[in-house]
C-alpha positions, 0 to 999 in steps of 0.5 A: 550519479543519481542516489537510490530512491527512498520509498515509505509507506505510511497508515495515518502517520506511522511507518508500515514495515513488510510483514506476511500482511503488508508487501511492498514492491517495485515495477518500473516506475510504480510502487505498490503496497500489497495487504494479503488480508484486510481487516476493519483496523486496516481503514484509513488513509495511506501514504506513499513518500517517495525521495532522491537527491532531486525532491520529494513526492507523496500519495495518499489512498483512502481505504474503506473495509465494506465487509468480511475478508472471505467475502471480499475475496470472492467477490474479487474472485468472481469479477476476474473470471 
């Protein structure tokens, strides 16, 4: 019997631990971190590692802020109509 998968989310190299912030979740065979609010601080590379049994597998997303919160979800806001 298979053993469960280990998901982990990283920034840089420090864990990112679920919070009203950061969601982390599963659909299929996708895992998603959700961050709520972004800020200038948020920047930088984060990692998705995942392991079983059978291995390990890592991804790694760069995140760039380009302007305010407020601004950012209007524009996203916008793009969806």
């Amino acid at each position: 019997m298979p053993t469960a998968l280990q998901v982990k989310w990283l920034k840089g190299d420090k864990v990112i631990k679920p919070s009203k912030y950061f969601q982390m979740s599963r659909e299929a065979d996708t895992n998603m971190l959700r961050i709520s609010e972004v800020f200038p601080e948020d920047e930088g590379e984060y990692k998705c590692i995942v392991s079983n049994e059978s291995g390990t597998a890592e991804v790694r997303a760069p995140l760039k802020v380009l302007g305010e919160f407020s601004q950012f979800n209007a524009l996203y806001e916008s793009s969806h109509n």
